[in-house]
N, C-alpha and C positions, 0 to 999 in steps of 0.2 A: 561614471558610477562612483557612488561615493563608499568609505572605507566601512566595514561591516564592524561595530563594535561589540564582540562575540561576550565581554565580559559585563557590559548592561544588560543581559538577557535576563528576563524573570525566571525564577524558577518556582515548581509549585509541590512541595511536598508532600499535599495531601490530597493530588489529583487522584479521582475516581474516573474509572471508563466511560462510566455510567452517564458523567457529567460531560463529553461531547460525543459520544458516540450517536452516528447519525441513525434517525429512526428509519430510516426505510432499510439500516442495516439489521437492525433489532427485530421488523417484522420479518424479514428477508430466513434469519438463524432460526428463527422460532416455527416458521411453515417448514423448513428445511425438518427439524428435527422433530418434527409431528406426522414425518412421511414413511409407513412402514420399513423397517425393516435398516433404516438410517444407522439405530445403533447396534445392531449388529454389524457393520461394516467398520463404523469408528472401532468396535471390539477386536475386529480381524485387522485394524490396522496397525494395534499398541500390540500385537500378539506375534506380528510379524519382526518389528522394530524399522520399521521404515528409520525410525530418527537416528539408531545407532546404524545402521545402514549408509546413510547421507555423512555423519558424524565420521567415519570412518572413511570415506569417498575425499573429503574434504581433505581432510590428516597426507592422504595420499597423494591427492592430485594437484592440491590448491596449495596457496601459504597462506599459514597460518598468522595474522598480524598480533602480535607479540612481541612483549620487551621493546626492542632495539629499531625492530619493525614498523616505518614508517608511522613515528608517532604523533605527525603531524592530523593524519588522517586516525587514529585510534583517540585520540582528543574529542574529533567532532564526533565519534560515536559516545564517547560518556560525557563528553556535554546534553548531547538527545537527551539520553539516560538521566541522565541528573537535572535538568529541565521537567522531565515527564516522570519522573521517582519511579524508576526501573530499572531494578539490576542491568550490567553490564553484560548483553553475553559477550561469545568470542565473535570474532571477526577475520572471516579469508578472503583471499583477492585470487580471482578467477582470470586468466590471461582469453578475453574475449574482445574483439571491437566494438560490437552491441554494448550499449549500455543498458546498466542492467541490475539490479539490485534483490535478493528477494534473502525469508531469512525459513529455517527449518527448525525443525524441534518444538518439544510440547516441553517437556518435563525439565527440556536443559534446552534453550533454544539459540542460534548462533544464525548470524547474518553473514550473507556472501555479497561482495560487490564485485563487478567486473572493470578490467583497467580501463576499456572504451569507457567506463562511467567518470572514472577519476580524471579522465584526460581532458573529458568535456565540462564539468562543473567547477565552479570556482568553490573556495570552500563553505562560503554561509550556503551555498547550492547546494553541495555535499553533505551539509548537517542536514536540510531540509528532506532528503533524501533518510537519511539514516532516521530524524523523528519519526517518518513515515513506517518506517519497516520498524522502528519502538512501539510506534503506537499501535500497528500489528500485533506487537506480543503484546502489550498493555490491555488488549483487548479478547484477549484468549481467541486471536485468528489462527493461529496455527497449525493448531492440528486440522481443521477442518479445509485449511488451504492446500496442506501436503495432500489430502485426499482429493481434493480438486485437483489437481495437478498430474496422479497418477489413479486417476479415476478406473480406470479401463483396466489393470495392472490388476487393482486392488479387490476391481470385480470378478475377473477370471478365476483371482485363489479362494473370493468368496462362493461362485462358484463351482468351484471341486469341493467347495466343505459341506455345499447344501447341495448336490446332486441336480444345480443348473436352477434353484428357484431364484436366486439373485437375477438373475436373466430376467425376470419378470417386474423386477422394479428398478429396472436402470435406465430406463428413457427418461421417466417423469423424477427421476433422481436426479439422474445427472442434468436437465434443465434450473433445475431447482438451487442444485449447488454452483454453478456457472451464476445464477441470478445471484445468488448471495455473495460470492464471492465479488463481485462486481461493486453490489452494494458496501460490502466491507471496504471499500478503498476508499469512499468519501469519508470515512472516518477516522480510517487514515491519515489522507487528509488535512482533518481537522488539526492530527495528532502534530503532524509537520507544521504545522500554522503555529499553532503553543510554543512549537520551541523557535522556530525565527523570529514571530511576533515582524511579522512583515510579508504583508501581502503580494508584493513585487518581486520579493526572491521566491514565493511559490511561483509564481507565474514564471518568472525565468527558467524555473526546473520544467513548469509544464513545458513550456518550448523546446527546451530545449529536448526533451524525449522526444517529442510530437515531430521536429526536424531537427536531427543531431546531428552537428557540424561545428568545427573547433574553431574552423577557419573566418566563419562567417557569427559565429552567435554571439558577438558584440553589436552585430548590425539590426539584431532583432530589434521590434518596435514593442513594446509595451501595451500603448494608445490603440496601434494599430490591431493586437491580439484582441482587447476587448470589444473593439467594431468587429470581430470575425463572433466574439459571444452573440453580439446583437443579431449579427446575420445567420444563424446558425438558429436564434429564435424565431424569427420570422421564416425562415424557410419547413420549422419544421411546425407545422398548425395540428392541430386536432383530428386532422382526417383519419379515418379508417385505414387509408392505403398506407399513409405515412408513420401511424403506428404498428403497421405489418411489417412494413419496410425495416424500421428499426427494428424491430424483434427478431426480424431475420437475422438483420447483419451481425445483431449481437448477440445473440444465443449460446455461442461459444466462446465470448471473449472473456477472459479472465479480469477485464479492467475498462470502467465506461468511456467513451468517448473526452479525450483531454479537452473539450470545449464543455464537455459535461460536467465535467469535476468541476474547471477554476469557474464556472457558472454556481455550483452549488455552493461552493467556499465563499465567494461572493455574497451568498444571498444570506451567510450563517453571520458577515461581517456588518451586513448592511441591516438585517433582522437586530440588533443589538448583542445576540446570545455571545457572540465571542468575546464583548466587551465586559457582560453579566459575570463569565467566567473567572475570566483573568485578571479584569480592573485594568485592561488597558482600554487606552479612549480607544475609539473609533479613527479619528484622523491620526490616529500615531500610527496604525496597522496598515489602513487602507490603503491603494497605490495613489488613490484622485481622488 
């Protein structure tokens, strides 16, 4: 593996969301927030403070990285930031094996990682990581994630405020926000790709979530991840059952299919768009 040069990085200061945010996230937010009764629940969730709730959870339970505090790792989060022109939030480290990244807040937004994440990534992995959860806020995901997240929570106290009608619009809600949410992570994504500008360290992060192992993830194949893309297309066809199939399995997952993602990122590198964007070539990105 050759040495990550962290300080040739483009950086782009007048990126808009606008300009990679993936469209199927765009119509995904838009059916979501066209479905009765949506924004009364984003109302009951700024009314509660979920954010100073979690903000205060964190303060507590978590450290807070700061000052003195591992600054190796507080680098690669405002390099993201300064890559993607976004404030720096705060940063806690969460003592979990799972690796694991996700970040809270709307108004003041602050990212959490976990140590099984930092144990596993090398650092250009790590920035890749943290672009991802920038381009999250970059893209005003967050509040709409926090309520994915505590879906059920959020609907009980809406709930007791309406005399049980919320109850009537939480199936096709909460499908709804599961689909979007999902979609929001190819843009994501995109967002991580902007600041590695190298399609090979996404892939290594994908892998490395997809099978997380310290011992072994030097052994990973690259070559070999993108024959599992191929095969992953061909098995899944057009049929009726196999779009059942899928919709099943994923109706409640928070995040598509990791063959799904570095498939889509693929197709944003080989369409030209990512080159359109940032003015890098194509062969400087791409892994092959």
């Amino acid at each position: 593996m050759q040495n990550f040069n962290f300080n040739s990085l483009k950086e782009f200061d007048n990126l808009r969301a606008e300009s990679f945010q993936h469209p199927w996230d765009r119509q995904a937010v838009t059916a979501l927030q066209s479905i009765p009764g949506f924004e009364f629940l984003v109302k009951k969730l700024m009314e509660i403070g979920f954010e100073q709730f979690f903000r205060m959870t964190n303060l507590a339970s978590n450290i807070h990285l700061t000052g003195k505090m591992l600054p190796e790792v507080q680098y690669l989060l405002e390099k993201a930031c300064n890559i993607l022109s976004v404030p720096k939030p705060d940063l806690y480290l969460q003592t979990s094996p799972l690796p694991n990244a996700y970040t809270y807040g709307d108004t003041n937004p602050f990212v959490v990682v976990t140590s099984g994440l930092l144990d596993l990534m090398e650092p250009e992995e790590l920035l890749c990581v943290f672009a991802h959860e920038v381009g999250h806020i970059k893209c005003g995901h967050v509040l709409y994630k926090t309520m994915a997240r505590h879906f059920k929570f959020l609907l009980e106290l809406a709930s007791q405020a309406t005399l049980g009608f919320s109850s009537l619009i939480s199936g096709g809600l909460q499908v709804a926000m599961f689909d979007w949410e999902r979609k929001s992570e190819l843009s994501a994504d995109r967002a991580a790709l902007i600041a590695v500008q190298s399609q090979s360290v996404v892939n290594r992060m994908y892998m490395k979530l997809a099978g997380a192992t310290s011992k072994y993830a030097s052994k990973l194949d690259e070559k070999e991840f993108f024959a599992q893309i191929r095969n992953y297309e061909d098995a899944t066809d057009e049929s009726f059952l196999n779009k059942a199939f899928i919709s099943l399995v994923t109706i409640q997952m928070s995040h598509p299919f990791v063959i799904v993602r570095a498939k889509h990122l693929d197709n944003w590198i080989t369409s030209g768009e990512f080159t359109k964007l940032t003015d890098i070539p194509v062969e400087e990105v791409r892994a092959f």
